[in-house]
N, C-alpha and C positions, 0 to 999 in steps of 0.2 A: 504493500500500500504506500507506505515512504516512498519507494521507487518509484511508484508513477508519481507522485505528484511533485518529484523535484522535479520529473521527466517533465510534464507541463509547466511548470513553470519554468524552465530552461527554454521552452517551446515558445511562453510569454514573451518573454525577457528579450530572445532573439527576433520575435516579429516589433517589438515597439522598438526596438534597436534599428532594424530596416527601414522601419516607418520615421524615425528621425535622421538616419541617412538621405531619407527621400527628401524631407525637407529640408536640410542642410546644404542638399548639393542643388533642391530647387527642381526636381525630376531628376533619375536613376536609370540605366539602362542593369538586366542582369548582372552583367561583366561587371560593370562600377562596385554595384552592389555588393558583388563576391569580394573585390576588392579590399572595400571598404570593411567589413563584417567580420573578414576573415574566413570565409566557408565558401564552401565548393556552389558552381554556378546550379546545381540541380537543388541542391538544399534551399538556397537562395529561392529560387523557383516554386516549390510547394510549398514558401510561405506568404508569395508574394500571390497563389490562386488562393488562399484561403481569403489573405487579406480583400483580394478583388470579391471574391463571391459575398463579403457582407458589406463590402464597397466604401474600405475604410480606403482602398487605391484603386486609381485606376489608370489603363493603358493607353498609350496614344503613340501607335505605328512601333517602336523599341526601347519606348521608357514609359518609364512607370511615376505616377503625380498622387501627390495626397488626394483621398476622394471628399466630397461633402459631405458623408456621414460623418466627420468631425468638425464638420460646420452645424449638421443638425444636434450634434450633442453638446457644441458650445455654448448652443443657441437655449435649448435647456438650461444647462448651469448660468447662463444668464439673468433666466428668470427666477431660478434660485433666490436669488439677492433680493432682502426684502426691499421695494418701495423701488425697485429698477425700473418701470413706466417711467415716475418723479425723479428719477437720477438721470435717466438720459433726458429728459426733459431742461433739467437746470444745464443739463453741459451744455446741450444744441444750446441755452441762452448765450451761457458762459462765453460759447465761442461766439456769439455773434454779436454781444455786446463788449467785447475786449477786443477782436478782429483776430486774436489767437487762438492758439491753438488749447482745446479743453479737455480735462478725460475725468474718467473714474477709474482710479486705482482700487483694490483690496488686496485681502493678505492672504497668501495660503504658502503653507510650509516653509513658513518664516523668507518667501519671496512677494514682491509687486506683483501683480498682474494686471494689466490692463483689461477693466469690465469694459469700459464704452470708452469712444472720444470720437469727437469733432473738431474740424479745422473752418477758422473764422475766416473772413477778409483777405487778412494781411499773415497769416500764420504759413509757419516757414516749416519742410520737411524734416522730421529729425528721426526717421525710421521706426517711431511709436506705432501701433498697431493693436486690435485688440488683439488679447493673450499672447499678447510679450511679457515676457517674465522676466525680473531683472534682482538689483538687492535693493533695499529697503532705508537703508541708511545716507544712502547718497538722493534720495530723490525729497522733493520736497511732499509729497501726498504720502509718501512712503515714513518720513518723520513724525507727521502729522500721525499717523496710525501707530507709528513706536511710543508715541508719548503716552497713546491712550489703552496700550496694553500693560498687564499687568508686569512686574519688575520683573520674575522670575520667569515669564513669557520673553520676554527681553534678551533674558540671560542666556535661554535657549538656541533662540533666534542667531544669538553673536557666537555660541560655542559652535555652533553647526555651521554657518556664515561665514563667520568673521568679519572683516573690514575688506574685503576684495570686491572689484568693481569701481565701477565710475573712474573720474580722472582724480590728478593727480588734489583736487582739492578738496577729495572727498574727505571724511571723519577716517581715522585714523587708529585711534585707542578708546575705549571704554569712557573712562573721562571725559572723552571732549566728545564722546558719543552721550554719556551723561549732562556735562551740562547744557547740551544742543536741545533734548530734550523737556529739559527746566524750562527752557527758554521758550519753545513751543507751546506747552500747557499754560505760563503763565498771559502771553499774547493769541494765543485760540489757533495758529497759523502756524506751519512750517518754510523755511526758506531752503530754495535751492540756487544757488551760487556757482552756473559751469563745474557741478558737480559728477553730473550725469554727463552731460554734455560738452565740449567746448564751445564755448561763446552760447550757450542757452540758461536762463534762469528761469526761475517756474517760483510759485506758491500754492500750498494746498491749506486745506483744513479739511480736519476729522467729519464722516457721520454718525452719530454715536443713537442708540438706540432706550428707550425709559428706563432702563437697566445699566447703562452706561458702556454699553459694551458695543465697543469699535464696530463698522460696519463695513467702514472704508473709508476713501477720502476722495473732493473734489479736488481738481490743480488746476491752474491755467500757467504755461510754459513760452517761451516765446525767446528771439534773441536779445543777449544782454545790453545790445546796444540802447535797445527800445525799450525793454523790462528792467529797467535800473532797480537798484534796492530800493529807490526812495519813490520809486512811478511803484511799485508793488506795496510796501507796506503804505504810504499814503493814499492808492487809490483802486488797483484791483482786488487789494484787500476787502475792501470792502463788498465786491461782486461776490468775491469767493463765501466771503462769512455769510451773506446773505442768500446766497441758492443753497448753503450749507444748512442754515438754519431750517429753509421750508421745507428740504425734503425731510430733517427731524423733527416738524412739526406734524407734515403727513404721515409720517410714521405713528406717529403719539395721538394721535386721532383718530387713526384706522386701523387701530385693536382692537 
């Protein structure tokens, strides 16, 4: 019994390993695959019909592309997220009242992930997307949610993590991971400073639910030429705090 089910899950292990070669290289033909994997081009092969037959990929003439059935299961775990109607809601403003670019972050296994985002007017490409997955300390929506989890959540998050990611202006130590933090909870706001990015700065704020338990976070990002520390804390802050607050009020209502 042990035997098979290390056997399946070795069987797991190597098709999500395929399926993120396949994204990685953007489509795969077999050969690449084997390549890449390490395994023989036939092995490669009956896992890449299985994956076709529930059309988690699919083929076009000698390579093979991620399918939409992980767009229709994305699309679920979307709606997972209490009050995501009113969250994409506030970004689509977010973005079209700051001309930038806007998202909803949340947290899962001590990473960012992009739930939504919209680009405004004047909002510039920075490779965001939803379900990009990145760390949590360098971004500013991604602060915003450190400040409002618990410490020993925290502590987790940094032993398994650490400080890797972003550039070189990111947090660095515990400390200055700590009193970044301080700083967030006591102004309601996170700052991101070309931390993620070069030459992009961004601010979020937490959604926090009658229980006080982090939700996620809105941000709006943009280049720092334009998004100064003093255009953000004097004046998108205020967008931000404000679509933050209604969708915690929709919440608090619609229990």
């Amino acid at each position: 019994m042990g035997d098979k089910i290390q056997t399946r899950s070795k069987t797991t292990e190597t098709s999500l390993e395929i399926v993120g070669t396949i994204r990685e290289l953007e489509g795969a033909s077999i050969a690449e695959l084997s390549e890449h994997v390490g395994l023989s081009e036939s092995t490669v092969h009956r896992h890449l019909v299985s994956l076709q037959e529930y059309d988690y990929v699919v083929k076009d003439e000698d390579r093979y592309h991620i399918g939409f059935q992980f767009l229709t299961l994305g699309g679920y775990a979307q709606q997972r997220v209490t009050a995501y109607p009113v969250i994409k809601e506030k970004v689509d403003q977010l973005a079209e009242n700051t001309g930038e670019r806007a998202q909803c972050i949340v947290e899962e296994n001590g990473q960012r992930v992009y739930l939504y985002t919209e680009v405004g007017e004047s909002a510039v490409q920075t490779g965001a997307h939803i379900g990009r997955r990145g760390p949590l300390h360098v971004s500013a929506a991604g602060k915003a949610i450190l400040a409002n989890l618990p410490d020993e959540r925290v502590d987790e998050i940094v032993d398994t993590h650490g400080f890797a990611g972003g550039t070189q202006n990111g947090i660095s130590t515990r400390a200055e991971l700590e009193e970044t933090l301080r700083a967030v909870r006591d102004r309601g706001y996170g700052l991101n400073e070309q931390e993620t990015t070069e030459g992009v700065n961004a601010i979020g704020a937490p959604i926090t639910d009658d229980g006080e338990e982090v939700i996620g976070a809105l941000s709006v990002s943009g280049p720092a030429s334009r998004l100064t520390e003093e255009h953000l804390v004097e004046t998108v802050s205020e967008e931000v705090l404000s679509a933050t607050n209604e969708v915690e009020l929709y919440i608090a209502h619609s229990v």
